[in-house]
C-alpha positions in Angstrom: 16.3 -10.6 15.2 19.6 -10.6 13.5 19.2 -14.3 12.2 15.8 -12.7 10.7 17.5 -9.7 9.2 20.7 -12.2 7.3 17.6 -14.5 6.2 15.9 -11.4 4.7 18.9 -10.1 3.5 20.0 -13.7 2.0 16.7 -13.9 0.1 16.6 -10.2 -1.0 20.3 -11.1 -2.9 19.1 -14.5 -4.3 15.9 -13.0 -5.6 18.0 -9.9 -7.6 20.6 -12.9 -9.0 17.4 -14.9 -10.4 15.5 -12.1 -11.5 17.8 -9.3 -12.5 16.1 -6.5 -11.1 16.7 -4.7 -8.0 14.7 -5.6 -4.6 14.2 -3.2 -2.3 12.5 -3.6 1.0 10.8 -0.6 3.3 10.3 -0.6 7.0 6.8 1.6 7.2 4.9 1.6 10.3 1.5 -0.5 11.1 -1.1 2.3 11.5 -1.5 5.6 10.3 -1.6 6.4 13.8 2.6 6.3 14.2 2.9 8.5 10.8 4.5 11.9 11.0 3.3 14.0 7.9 6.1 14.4 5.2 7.8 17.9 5.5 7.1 19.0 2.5 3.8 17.5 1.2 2.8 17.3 -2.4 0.0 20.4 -2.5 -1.7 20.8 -5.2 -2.5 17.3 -6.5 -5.4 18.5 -8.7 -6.1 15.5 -11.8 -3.9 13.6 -9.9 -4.8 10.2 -8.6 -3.3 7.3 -7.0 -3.9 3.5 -7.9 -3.0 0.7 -5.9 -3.7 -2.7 -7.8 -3.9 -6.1 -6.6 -5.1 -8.2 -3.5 -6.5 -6.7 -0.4 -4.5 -7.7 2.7 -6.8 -7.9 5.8 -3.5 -8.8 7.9 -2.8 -5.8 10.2 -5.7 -3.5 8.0 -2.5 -3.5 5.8 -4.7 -2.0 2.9 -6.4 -0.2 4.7 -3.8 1.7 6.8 -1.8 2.1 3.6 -4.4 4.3 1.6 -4.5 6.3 5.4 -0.9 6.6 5.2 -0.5 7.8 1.6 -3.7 10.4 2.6 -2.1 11.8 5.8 1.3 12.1 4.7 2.0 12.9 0.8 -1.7 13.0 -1.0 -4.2 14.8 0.9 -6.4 15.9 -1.5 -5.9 13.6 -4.2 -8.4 10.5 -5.3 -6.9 6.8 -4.0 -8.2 3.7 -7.0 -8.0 0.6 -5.6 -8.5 -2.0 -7.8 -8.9 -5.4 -7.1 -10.1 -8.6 -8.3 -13.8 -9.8 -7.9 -14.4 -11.9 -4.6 -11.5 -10.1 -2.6 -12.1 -9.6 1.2 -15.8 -7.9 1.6 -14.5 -6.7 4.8 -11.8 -4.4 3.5 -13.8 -3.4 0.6 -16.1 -1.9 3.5 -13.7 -0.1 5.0 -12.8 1.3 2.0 -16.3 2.0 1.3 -16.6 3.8 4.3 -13.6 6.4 3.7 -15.7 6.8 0.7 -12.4 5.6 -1.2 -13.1 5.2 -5.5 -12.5 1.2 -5.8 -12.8 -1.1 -9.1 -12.9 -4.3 -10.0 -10.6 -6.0 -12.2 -12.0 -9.2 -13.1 -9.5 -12.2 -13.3 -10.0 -15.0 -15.3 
């Protein structure tokens, strides 16, 4: 694990030197499941919305758990967008469909 973490750690510094701009790297857990709520939660979130934009990762439900996390623990009440590109995993766009999540399509060229 610690050759892992001096790889990571290695990359994460090479990466800032190339691009000048910071990296910064968050452990989270897996599933929603292992989330405590945040202690003081945003509440009142009214004409507020979150967007997550880009590809759907079917790897671990990472999307998926993600839009749980960010429901359970800081926006409760507030709308999740994800947008996506046309084709992306039907599977995950299900689940999504079935938290009766808004989604859109951003259509790359």
């Amino acid at each position: 694990m610690f050759f892992i973490k001096q790889i990571r750690e290695h990359t994460r510094l090479i990466t800032e030197i190339i691009s000048g701009e910071f990296t910064t790297v968050h452990k989270r857990p897996i599933t929603a499941i292992h989330t405590n709520l945040w202690s003081e939660p945003i509440k009142k979130t009214r004409g507020v919305a979150v967007v997550m934009q880009g590809p759907l990762i079917a790897a671990n439900n990472f999307t998926l758990e993600t839009i749980k996390i960010y429901k359970k623990t800081f926006f409760p009440d507030t709308i999740i967008i994800v947008s996506t590109w046309h084709g992306e995993n039907e599977g995950v766009l299900g689940a999504i469909k079935k938290r009766r999540l808004k989604y859109s399509y951003v259509w790359n060229n």
